[in-house]
C-alpha positions as CSV (number, residue, x, y, z in Angstrom):
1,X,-8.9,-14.9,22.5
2,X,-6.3,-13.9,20.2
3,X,-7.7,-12.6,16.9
4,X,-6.1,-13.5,13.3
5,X,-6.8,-12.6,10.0
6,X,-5.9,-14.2,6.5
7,X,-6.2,-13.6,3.3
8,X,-8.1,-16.3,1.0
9,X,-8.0,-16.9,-2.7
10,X,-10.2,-19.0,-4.3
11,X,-9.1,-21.1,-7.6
12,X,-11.1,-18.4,-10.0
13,X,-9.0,-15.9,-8.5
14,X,-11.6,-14.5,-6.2
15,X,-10.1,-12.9,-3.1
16,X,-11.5,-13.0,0.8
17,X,-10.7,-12.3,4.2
18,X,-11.1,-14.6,6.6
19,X,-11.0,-13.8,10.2
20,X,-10.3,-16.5,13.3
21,X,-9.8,-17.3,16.4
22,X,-9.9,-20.1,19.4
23,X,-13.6,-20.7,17.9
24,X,-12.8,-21.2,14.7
25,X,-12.6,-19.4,11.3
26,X,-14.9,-18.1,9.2
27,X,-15.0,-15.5,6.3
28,X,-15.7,-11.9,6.8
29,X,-18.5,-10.4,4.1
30,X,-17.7,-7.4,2.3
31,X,-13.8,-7.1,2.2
32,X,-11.5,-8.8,-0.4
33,X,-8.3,-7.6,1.6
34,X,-7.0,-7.0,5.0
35,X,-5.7,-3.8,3.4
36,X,-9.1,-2.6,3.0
37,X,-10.4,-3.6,6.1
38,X,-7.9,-1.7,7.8
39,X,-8.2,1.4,5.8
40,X,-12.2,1.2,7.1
41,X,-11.2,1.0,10.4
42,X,-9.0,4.1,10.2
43,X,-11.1,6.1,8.8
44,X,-14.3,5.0,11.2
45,X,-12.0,5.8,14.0
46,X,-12.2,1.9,15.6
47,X,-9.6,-0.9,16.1
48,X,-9.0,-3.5,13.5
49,X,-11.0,-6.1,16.3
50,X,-14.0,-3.8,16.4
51,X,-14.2,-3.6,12.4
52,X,-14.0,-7.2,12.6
53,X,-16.7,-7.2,14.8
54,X,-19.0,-5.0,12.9
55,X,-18.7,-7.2,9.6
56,X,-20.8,-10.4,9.0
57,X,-19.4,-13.6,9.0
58,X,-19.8,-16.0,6.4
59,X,-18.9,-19.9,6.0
60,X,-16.8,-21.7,8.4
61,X,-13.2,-22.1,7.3
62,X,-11.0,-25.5,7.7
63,X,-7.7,-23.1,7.7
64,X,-5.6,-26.2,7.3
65,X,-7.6,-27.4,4.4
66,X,-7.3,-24.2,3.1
67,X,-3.3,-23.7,3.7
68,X,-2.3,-26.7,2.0
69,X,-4.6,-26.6,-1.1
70,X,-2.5,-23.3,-2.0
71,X,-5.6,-20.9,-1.0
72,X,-4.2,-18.8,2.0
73,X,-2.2,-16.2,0.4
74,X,0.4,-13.3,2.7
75,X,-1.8,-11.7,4.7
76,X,-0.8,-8.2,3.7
77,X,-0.3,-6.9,0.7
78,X,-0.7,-4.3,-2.0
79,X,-2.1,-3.4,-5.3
80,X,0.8,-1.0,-6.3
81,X,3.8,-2.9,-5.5
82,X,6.0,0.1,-5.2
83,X,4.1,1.2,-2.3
84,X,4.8,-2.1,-0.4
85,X,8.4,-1.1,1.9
86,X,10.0,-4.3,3.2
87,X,12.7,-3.7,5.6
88,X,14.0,-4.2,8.7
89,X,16.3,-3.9,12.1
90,X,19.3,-6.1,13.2
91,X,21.1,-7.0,16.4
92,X,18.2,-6.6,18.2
93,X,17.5,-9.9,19.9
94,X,19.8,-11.1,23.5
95,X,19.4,-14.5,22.6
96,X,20.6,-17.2,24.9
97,X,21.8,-16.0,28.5
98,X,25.0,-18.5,27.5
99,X,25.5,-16.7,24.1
100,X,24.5,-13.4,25.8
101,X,27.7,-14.1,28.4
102,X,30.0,-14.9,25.8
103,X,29.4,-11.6,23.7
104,X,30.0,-9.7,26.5
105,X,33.4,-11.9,27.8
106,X,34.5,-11.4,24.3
107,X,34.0,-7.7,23.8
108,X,35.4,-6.8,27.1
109,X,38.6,-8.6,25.6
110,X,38.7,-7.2,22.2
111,X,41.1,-4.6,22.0
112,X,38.7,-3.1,19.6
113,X,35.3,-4.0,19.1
114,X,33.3,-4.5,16.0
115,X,30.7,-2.2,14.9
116,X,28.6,-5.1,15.0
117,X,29.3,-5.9,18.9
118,X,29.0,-2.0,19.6
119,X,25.9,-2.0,18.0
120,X,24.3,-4.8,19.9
121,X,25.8,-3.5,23.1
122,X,24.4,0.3,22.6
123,X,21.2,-1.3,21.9
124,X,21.6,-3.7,25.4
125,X,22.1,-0.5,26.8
126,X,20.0,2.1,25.2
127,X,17.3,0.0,23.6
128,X,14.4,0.0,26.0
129,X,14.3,4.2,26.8
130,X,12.0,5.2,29.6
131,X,8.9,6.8,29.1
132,X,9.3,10.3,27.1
133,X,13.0,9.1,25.8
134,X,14.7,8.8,22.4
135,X,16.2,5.3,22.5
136,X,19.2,4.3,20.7
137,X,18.6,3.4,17.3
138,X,18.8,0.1,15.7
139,X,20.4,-1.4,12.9
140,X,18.8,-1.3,9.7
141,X,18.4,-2.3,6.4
142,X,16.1,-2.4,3.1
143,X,15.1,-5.4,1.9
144,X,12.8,-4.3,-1.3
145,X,9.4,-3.4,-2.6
146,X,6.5,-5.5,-2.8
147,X,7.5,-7.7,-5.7
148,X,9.9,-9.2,-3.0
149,X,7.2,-10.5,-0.9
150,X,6.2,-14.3,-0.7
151,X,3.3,-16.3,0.5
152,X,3.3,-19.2,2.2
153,X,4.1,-22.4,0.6
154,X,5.8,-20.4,-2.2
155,X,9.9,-20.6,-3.1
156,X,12.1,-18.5,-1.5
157,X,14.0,-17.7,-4.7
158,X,17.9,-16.4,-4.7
159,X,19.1,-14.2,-7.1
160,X,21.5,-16.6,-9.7
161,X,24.7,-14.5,-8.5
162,X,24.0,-15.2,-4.5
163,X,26.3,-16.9,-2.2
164,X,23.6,-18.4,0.5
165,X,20.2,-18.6,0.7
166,X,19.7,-18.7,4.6
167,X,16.2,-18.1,6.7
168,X,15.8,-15.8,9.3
169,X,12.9,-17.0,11.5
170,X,11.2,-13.8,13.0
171,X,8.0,-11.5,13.5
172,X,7.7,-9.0,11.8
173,X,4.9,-5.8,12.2
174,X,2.6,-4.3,9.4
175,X,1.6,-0.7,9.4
176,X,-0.7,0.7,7.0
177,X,0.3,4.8,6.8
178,X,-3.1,6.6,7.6
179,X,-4.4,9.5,5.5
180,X,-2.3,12.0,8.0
181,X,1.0,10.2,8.1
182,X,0.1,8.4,10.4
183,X,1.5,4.7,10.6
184,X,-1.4,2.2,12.3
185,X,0.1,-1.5,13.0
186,X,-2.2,-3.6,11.8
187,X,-0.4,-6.8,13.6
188,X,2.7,-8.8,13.6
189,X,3.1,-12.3,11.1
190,X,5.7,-15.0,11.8
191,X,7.9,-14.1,8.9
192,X,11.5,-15.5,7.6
193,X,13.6,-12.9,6.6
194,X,15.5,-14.7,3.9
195,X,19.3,-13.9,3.6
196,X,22.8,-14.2,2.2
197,X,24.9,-15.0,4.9
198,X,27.9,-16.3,3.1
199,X,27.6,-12.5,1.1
200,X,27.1,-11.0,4.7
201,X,30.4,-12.6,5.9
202,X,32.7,-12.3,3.4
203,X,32.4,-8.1,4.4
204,X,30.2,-6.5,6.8
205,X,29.5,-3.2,4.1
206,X,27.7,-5.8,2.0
207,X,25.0,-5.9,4.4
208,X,23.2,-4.2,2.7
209,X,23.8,-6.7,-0.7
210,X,23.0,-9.2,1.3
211,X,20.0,-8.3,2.6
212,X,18.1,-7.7,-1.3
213,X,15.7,-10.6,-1.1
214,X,12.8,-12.2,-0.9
215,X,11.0,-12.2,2.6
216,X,8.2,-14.8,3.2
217,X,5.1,-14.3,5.8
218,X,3.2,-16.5,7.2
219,X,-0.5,-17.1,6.8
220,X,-2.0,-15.1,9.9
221,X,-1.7,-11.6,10.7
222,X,-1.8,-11.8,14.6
223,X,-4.0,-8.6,15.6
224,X,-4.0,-6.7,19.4
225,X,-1.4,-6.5,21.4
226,X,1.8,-7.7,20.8
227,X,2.9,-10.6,22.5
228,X,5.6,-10.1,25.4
229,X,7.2,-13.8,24.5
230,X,7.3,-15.8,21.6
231,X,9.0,-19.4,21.3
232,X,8.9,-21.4,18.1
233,X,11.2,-23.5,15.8
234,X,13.0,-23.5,13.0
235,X,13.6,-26.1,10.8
236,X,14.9,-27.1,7.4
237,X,13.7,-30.3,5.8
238,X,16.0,-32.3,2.9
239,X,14.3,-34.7,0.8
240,X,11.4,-35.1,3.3
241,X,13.8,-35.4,6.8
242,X,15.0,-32.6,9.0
243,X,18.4,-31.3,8.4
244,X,18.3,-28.8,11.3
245,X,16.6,-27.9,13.8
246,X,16.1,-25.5,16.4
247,X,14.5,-23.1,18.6
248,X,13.8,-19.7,18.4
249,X,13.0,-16.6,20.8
250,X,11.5,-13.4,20.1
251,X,9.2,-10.7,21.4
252,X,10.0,-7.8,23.8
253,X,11.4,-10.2,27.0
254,X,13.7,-11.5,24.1
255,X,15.5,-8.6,22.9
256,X,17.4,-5.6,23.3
257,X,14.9,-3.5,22.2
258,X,11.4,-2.6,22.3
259,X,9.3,-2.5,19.6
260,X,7.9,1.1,20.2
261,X,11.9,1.8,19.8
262,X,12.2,0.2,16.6
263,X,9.0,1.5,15.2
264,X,10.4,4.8,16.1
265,X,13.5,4.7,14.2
266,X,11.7,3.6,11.2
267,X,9.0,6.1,11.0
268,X,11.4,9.2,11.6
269,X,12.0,9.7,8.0
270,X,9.1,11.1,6.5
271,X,9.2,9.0,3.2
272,X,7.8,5.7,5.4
273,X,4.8,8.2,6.3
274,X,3.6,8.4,2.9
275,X,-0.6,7.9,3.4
276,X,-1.3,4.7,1.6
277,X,1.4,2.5,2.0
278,X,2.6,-0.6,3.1
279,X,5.1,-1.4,5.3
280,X,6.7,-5.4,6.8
281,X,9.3,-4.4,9.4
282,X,11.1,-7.8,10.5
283,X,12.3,-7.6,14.2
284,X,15.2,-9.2,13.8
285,X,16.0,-12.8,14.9
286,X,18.8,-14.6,17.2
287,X,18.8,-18.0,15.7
288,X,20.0,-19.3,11.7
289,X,21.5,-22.5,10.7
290,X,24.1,-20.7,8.8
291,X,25.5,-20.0,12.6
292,X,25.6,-24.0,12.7
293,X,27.5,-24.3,9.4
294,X,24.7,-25.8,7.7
295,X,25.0,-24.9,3.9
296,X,21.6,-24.7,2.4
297,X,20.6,-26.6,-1.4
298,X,17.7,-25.9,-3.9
299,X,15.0,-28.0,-2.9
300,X,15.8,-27.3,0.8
301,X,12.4,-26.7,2.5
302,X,12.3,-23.9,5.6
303,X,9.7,-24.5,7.9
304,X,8.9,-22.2,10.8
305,X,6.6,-22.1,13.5
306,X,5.5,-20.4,16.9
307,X,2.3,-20.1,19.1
308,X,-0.1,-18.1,19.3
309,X,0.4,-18.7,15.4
310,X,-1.5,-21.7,14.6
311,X,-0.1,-22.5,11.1
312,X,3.2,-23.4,10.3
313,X,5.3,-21.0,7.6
314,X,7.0,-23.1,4.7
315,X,9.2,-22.1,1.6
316,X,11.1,-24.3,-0.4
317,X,14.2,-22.3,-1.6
318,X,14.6,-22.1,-5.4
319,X,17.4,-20.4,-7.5
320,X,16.6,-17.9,-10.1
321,X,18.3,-18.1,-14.2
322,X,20.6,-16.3,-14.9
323,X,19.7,-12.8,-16.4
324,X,22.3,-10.8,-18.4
325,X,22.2,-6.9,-17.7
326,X,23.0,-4.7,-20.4
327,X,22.9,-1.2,-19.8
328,X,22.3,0.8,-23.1
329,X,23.1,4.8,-23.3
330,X,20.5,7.1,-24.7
């Protein structure tokens, strides 16, 4: 049975972790985060499922109840924002064998393809290395620390300057960096990478504008191994009806690269093996409504959701005041 674990917090403020699975959910006695449950675990030398195990369990939890009285929080998170590291890869994910077909018709009659295109067909290519291999590496990007990161059921809020405000449904993995430098992934969360597409458009170098946002995670950290396929939907709800909607793929069978690969690239660089931290890595997606010209508005609610996640993610999007910058010399 596929093991999850929440994070709880109770109207006074008090914080718990709750851990469930097909059986139901109860709380776990002794830990107030999943951060801290972890750190245990790495230093008793055991998995995250055999901490779990060795804790006591405390009342039953109704996890919808729970989710929609505003008590599940993001399962991840830590005390010191700064050492929170949200980032990410892109064109990683085949999509549909149609859409797959057309990329590669199209870039075998380009006279010169895009980074972009050579990028995702590298990573077709080079993605999944054999055993012992250095596979090619991914693109990526930095999407903040962890003041950027939202809970479910909280606004996905856009800067006052952006263009867009566009999901990103996806999974994304969470690594806690082990007293050696070593990163430990703790599990994967449905996430939605929020974006600025219309920013991303307009020119490609602004990527990495675009891309300085907010990032929401859903309520359950899925622990064990990864799974292999992962269907869900996407959907984005006006004024209480669905706007758009659609399905989305992910996990290894889905994309162009593995997540070993990905994981790889990231943890190269010895400043994301700092002992201590944090890290949300989002896996990249093949599916947004901006793709289907749909031009989100404040208010709009995103709604995600795929098994073996049992609770659904959902943001409404919100746009921040405008903040004048002054920059005063000294």
């Amino acid at each position: 049975m596929a093991l999850r674990l929440l994070q709880h917090r109770a109207a006074d403020g008090t914080r718990s972790v709750i851990a469930a699975t097909d059986d139901g959910a109860a709380f776990l006695v002794g830990f107030d985060s999943i951060r801290a449950l972890a750190a245990r675990a790495i230093t008793g030398g055991v998995s995250l499922t055999e901490a779990v195990a060795a804790c006591g369990k405390g009342a039953d939890v109704d996890l919808a109840a729970e989710l929609a009285a505003g008590r599940l929080i993001a399962p991840i998170d830590h005390a010191d924002q700064a050492h929170l590291v949200l980032a990410g890869t892109g064109l990683t994910h085949l999509g549909s064998a149609e859409g797959r077909d057309k990329m590669h018709r199209d870039a075998a009659a380009a006279q010169t393809k895009t980074d972009s295109m050579r990028m995702f067909l590298e990573g077709v290519e080079g993605g999944k290395p054999a055993p012992g291999q250095t596979g090619q590496q991914p693109e990526w990007f930095y999407k903040g620390d962890g003041s950027q990161l939202v809970g479910p059921g909280e606004a996905l809020t856009m800067p006052h300057f952006a263009k867009d405000g566009g999901e990103e449904p996806e999974l994304a993995g969470i690594y806690l960096i082990g007293p050696d430098g070593t990163p430990f992934r703790l599990g994967l969360c449905l996430a939605n990478e929020f974006s600025d597409h219309v920013t991303e458009r307009h020119n490609y170098l602004w990527l990495a504008h675009s891309k300085l946002r907010q990032a929401a995670l859903g309520p359950e950290l899925l622990v064990g191994t990864p799974p292999d396929h992962v269907e869900g939907v996407s959907r984005i709800l006006r004024d209480g009806e669905t706007l758009w909607e659609k399905p989305f793929l992910s996990g290894e069978a889905n994309m162009s690269h593995t997540l070993a690969n990905l994981e790889e690239h990231h943890f190269k660089y010895g400043l994301f093996r700092r002992p201590g931290d944090i890290h949300v890595h989002f896996f990249g997606t093949a599916t947004l409504s901006f793709t289907d010209g749909i031009q989100t508005q404040v208010d709009d609610v995103f709604q995600i959701e795929a098994a073996p996640f049992t609770l659904p993610l959902r943001n409404p999007l919100a746009r921040a005041v405008d903040q004048a910058v002054v920059v005063r010399a000294l």
